[in-house]
C-alpha positions in Angstrom: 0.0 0.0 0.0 1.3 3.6 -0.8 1.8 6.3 1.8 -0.9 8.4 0.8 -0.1 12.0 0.2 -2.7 14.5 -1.0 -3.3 15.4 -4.8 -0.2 17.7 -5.7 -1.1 21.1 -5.3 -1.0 21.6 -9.2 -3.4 18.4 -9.4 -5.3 19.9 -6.8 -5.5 23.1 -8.3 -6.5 22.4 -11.4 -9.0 20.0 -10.8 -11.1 22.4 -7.7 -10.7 25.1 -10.9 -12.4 22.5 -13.6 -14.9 21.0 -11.0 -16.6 24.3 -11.5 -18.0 24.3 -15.2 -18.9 20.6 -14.4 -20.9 20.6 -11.2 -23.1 23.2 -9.5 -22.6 25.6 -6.7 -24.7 23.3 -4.5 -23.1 20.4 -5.7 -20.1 21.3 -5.7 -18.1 20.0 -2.2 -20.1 17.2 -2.9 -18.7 15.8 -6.0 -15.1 17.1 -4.7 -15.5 15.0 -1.8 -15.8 12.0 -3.6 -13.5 12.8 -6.0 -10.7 12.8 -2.9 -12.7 10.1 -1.5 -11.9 8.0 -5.3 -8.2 9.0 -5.3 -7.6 7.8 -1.5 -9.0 4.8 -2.4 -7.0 4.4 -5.5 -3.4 5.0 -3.1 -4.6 2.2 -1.5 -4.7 -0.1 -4.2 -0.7 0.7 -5.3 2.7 -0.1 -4.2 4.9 2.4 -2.3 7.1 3.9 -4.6 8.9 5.6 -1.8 6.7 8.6 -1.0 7.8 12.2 -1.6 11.5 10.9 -1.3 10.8 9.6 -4.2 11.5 12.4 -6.8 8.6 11.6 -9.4 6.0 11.0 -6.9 4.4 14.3 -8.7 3.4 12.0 -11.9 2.0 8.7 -10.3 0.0 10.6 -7.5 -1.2 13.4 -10.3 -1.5 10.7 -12.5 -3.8 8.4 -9.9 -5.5 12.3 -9.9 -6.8 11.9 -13.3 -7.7 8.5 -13.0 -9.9 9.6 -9.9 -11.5 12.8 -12.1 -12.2 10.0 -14.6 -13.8 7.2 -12.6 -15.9 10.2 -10.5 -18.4 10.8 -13.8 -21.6 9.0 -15.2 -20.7 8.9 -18.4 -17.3 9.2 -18.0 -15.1 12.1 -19.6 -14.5 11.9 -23.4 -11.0 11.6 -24.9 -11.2 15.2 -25.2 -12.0 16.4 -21.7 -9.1 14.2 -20.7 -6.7 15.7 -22.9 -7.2 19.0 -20.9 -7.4 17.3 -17.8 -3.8 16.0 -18.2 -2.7 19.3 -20.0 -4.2 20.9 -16.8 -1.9 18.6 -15.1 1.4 18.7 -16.5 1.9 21.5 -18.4 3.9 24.3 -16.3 5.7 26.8 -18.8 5.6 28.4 -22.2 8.5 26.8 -23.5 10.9 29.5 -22.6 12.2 28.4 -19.5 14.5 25.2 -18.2 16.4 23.5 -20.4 15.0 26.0 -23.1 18.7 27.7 -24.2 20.7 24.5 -23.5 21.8 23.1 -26.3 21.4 19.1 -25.6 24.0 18.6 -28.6 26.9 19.9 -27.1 29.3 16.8 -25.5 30.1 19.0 -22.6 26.6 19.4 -21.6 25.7 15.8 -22.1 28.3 15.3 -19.9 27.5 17.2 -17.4 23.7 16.2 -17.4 24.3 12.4 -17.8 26.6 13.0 -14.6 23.7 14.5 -12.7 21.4 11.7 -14.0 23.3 8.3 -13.1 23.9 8.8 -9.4 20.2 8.9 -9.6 19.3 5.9 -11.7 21.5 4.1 -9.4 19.4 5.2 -6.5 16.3 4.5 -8.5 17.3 0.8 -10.0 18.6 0.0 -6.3 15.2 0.9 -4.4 13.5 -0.8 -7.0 15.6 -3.8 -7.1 14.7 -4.6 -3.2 11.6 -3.6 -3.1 11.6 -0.7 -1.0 10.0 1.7 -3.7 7.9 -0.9 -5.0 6.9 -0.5 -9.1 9.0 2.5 -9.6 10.5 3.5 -12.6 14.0 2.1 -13.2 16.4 4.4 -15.4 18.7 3.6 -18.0 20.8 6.5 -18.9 21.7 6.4 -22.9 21.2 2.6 -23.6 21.5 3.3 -27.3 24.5 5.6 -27.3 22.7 8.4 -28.6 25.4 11.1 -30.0 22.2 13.8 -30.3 20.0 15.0 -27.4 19.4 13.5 -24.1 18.1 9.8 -24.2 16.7 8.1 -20.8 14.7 5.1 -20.7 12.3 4.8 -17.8 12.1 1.0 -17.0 8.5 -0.2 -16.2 5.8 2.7 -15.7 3.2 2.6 -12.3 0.7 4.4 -14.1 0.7 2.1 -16.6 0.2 -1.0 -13.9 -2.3 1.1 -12.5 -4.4 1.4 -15.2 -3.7 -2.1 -15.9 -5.1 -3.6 -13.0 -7.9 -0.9 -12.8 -9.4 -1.6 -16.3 -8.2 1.9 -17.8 -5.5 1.1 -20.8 -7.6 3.1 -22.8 -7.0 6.1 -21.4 -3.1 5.5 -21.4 -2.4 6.6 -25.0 -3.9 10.3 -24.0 -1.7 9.9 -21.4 1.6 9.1 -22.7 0.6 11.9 -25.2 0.4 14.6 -22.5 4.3 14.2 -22.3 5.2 15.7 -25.7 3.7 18.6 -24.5 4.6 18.8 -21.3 8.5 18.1 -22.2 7.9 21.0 -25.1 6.1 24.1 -22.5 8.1 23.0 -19.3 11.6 22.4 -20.7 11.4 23.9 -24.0 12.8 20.8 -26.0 11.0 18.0 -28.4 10.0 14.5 -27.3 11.1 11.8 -29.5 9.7 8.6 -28.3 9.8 4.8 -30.7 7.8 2.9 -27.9 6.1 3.1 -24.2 5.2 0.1 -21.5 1.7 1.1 -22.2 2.5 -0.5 -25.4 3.6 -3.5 -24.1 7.5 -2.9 -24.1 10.0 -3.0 -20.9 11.0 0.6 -21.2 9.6 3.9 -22.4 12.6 5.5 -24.1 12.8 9.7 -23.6 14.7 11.5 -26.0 15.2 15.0 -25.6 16.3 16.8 -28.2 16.3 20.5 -29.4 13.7 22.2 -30.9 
């Protein structure tokens, strides 16, 4: 069972924010609280990835979010509402800020990023080889020797087991979508992706490259 942790605040946010051209002023709280009620119930159906030591707790709680916004209407959303649910969700910049003026060609900066990343892959395939962070991702930094861009490939997925076991594998193509978007406003680089686990591989390979 996963220590639960409340929606993340932009979950949280954005959801309260939408609630409001879906439910009425008197029903409003009402549907909220079973929305939270839906999403508590959901943390107790996963593993422990590790809590908020664990430094992409942000996507599976906001993800289990979704899933709870989702699973809260009769008829459920369309692919289209959930599309702006997860943009709501994940998208945080314009795509002028982060990583925006790096240039992810340049061997000295590949350097220096891949030296930031492997410590933690090593942290991340350790807790996830004993157990003590459950489903996590594993990382494998640069598998295929990638001379453009940043490449990392996030081994397994626990939003992808989640909506496995919950009967909501439809849904996961709108969500592996939302990151193309979300790498584009927030870091200000493209998303070049070949396959996912949603798909039914091992890995979901990331690779970041400039715009």
């Amino acid at each position: 069972m996963a220590v639960y942790i409340p929606m993340p605040k932009e979950s949280y946010n954005d959801l309260r924010e939408r609630l409001k051209t879906k439910a009425s002023t008197d029903e409003y709280e009402e549907k909220w609280q079973e929305i939270e009620n839906i999403y508590r119930q959901f943390i107790d159906d996963i593993p422990d990835i590790g809590g908020k030591k664990n430094m992409m707790w942000k996507s599976l709680y906001g993800a289990i979010a979704c899933f709870a916004w989702y699973e809260a209407f009769d008829p459920h959303p369309d692919n289209a509402e959930m599309k702006e649910v997860l943009r709501g969700n994940t998208v945080r910049g314009d795509g002028t800020g982060g990583f925006s003026k790096i240039d992810f060609n340049r061997p000295f900066v590949q350097k220096i990023i891949y030296g930031i990343i492997r410590p933690v892959a090593k942290k991340f395939n350790k807790k996830k080889a004993n157990g003590t962070w459950g489903n996590t991702w594993g990382l494998d930094v640069n598998p295929l020797n990638r001379t453009e861009g940043i490449s990392i490939h996030l081994v397994g997925c626990p939003i992808a087991d989640f909506a496995k076991s919950h009967g909501y594998m439809e849904l996961m193509p709108i969500f592996c979508q939302s990151d193309y978007e979300a790498m584009r406003s927030n870091m200000g680089k493209e998303l070049y992706r070949e396959h996912t686990v949603a798909e039914g591989f091992d890995d979901c390979d990331y690779w970041m490259k400039n715009k």
